[in-house]
VOMIVO-468357 format. One line per 4 residues: number of its first residue (from 0); their letters; for each residue x negated, z, y negated of N, C-alpha, C. Coordinates in steps of 0.05 Angstrom, whole numbers, padded with zeros to 5 digits. Layout:
N
NUM = A = X:Z:Y:X:Z:Y:X:Z:Y  ...;
This chain:
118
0 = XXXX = -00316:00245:00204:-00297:00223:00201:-00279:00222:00225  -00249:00216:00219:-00234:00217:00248:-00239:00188:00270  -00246:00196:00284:-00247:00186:00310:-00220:00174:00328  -00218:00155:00339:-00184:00149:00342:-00195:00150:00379;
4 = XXXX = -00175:00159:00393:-00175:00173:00417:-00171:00151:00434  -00154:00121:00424:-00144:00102:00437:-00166:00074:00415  -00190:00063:00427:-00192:00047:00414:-00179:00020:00403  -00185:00026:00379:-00176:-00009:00367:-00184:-00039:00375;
8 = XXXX = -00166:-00053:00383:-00172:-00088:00398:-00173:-00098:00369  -00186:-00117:00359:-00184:-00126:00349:-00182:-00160:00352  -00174:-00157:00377:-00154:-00194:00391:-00126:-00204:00379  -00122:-00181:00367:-00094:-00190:00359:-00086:-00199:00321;
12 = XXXX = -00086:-00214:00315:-00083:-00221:00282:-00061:-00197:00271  -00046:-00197:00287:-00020:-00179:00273:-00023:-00149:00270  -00044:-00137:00292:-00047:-00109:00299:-00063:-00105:00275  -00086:-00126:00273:-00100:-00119:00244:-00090:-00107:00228;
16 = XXXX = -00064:-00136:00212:-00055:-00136:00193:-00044:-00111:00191  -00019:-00106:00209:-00010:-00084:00208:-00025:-00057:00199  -00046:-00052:00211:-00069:-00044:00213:-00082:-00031:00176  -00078:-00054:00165:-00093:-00050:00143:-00060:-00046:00123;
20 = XXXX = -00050:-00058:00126:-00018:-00061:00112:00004:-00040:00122  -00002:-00026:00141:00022:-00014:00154:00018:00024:00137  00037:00015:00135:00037:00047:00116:00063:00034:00105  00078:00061:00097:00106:00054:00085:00102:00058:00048;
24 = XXXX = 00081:00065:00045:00075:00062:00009:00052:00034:00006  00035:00026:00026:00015:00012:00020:00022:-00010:00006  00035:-00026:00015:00047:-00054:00003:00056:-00047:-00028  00074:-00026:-00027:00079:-00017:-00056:00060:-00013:-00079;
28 = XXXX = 00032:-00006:-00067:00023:00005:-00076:00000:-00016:-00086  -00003:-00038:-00066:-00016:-00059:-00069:00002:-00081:-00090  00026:-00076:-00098:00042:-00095:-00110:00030:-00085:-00143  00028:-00052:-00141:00028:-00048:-00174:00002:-00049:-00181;
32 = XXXX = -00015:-00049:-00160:-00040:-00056:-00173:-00060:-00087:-00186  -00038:-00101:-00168:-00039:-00127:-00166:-00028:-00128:-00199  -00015:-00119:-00213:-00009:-00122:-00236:-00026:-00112:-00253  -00031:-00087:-00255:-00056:-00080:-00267:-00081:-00050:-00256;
36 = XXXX = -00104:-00048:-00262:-00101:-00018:-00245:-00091:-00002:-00251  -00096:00019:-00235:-00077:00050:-00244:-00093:00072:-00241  -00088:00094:-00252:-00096:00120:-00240:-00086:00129:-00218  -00100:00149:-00210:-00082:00167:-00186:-00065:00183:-00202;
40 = XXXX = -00053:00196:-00216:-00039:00200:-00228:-00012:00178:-00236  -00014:00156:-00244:-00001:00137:-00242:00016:00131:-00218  -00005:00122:-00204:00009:00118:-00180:00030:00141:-00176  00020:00160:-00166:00035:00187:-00168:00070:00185:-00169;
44 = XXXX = 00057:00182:-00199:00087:00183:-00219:00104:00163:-00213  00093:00128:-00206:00105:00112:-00194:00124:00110:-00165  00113:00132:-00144:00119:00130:-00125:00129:00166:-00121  00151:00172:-00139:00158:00204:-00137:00165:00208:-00103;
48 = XXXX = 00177:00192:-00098:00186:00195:-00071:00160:00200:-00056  00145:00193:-00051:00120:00202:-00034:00101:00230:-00046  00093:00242:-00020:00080:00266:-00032:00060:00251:-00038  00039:00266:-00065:00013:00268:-00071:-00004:00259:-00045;
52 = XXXX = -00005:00277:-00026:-00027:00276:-00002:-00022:00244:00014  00004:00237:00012:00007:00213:00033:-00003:00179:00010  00004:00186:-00009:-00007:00157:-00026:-00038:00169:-00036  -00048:00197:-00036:-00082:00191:-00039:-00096:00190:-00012;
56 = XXXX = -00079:00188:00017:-00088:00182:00054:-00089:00147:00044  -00064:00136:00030:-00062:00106:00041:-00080:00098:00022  -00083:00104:-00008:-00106:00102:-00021:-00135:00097:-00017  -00140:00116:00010:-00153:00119:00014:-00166:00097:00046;
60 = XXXX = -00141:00092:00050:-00152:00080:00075:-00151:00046:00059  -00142:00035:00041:-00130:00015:00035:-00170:00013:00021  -00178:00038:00010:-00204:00034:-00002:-00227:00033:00028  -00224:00035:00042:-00246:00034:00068:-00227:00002:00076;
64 = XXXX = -00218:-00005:00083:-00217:-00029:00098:-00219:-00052:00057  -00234:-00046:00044:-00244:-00063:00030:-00220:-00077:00005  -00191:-00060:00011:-00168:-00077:-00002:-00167:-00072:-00031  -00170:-00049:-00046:-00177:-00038:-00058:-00206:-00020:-00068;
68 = XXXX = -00209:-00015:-00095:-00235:00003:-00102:-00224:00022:-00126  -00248:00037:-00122:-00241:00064:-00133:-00264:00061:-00158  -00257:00063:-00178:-00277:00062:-00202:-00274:00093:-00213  -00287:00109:-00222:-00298:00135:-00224:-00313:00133:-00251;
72 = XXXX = -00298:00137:-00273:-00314:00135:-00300:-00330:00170:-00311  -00341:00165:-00310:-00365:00190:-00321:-00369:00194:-00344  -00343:00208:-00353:-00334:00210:-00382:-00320:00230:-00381  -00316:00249:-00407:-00303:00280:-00409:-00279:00269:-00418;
76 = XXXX = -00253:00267:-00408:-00258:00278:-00381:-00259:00267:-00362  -00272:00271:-00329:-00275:00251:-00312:-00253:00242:-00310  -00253:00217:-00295:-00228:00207:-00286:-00226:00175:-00271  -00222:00176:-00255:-00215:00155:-00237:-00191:00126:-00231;
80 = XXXX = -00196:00109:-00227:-00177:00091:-00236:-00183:00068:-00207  -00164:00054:-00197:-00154:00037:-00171:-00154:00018:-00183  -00165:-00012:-00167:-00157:-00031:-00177:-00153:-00052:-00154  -00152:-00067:-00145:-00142:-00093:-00131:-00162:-00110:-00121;
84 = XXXX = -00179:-00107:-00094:-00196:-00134:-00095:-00191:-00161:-00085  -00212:-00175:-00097:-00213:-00206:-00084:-00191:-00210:-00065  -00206:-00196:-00044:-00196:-00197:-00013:-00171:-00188:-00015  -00162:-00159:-00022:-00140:-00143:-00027:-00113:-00166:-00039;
88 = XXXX = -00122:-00182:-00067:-00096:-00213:-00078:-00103:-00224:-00058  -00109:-00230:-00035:-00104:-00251:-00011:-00081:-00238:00004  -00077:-00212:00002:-00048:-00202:00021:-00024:-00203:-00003  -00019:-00209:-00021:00002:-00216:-00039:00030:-00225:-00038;
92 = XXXX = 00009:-00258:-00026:00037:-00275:-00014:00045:-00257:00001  00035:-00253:00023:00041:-00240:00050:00066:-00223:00035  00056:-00201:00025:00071:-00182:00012:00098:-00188:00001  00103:-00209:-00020:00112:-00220:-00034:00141:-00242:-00005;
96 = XXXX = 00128:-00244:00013:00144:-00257:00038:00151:-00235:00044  00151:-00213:00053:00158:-00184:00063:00181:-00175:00045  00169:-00183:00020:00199:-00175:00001:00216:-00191:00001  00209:-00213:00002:00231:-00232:-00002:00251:-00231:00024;
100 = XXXX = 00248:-00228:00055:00261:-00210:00076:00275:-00198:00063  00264:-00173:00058:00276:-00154:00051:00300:-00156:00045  00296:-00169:00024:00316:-00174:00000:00336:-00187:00009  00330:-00214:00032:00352:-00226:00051:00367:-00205:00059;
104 = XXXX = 00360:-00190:00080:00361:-00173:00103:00374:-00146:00089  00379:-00144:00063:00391:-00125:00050:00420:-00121:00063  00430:-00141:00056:00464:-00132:00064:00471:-00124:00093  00454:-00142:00112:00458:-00125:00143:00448:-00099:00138;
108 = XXXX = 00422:-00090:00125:00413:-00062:00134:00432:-00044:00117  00446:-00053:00095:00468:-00035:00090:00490:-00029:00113  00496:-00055:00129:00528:-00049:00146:00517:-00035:00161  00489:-00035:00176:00483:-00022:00194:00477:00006:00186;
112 = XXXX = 00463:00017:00167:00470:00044:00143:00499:00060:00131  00519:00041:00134:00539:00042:00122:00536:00045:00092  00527:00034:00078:00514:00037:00048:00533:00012:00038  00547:00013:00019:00571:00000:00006:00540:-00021:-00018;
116 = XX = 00537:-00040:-00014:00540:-00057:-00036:00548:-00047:-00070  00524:-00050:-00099:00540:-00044:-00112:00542:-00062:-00138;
């Protein structure tokens, strides 16, 4: 299991969060599950822009810090399916405030992009 070279404080609320949330697919990824579960395959398909390997890393780390679970049905053919926990709908709002930024913060990060409004 990897080992981190610089240990983790855990004094700080935000380093956490970040911590467990910081990934540039995670939040996304926690938004569509929050709707219903998915496959890995699903997901996949949902998030073309990301390679395979980087949404089954955040998958995977989002499933060790408790945010998500991995259900594994033992059926021909096997197959695996993500879903959303308890704990996992308590970062929502959070989430859901992050977008809503966003969404403010749209038209500056265009002027500053130069990305025309359409």
């Amino acid at each position: 299991m990897y080992k981190r070279k610089i240990p983790f404080e855990i004094d700080c609320g935000i380093k956490i969060t970040m911590e467990v949330i910081g990934g540039k697919w995670k939040s996304c990824i926690l938004q569509s599950l929050n709707k219903e579960p998915m496959r890995p395959s699903e997901l996949h398909k949902e998030f073309s822009d990301a390679s395979p390997r980087v949404i089954n890393q955040q998958l995977k780390e989002l499933e060790i810090h408790g945010i998500i679970q991995k259900k594994i049905f033992a059926e021909f053919p096997p197959h695996s399916q993500y879903s959303i926990t308890d704990i996992g709908k308590t970062l929502i709002p959070i989430i859901d405030q992050i977008e809503k930024w966003g969404d403010s913060f749209r038209p500056t990060m265009g002027k500053i992009l130069g990305i025309k409004e359409s």
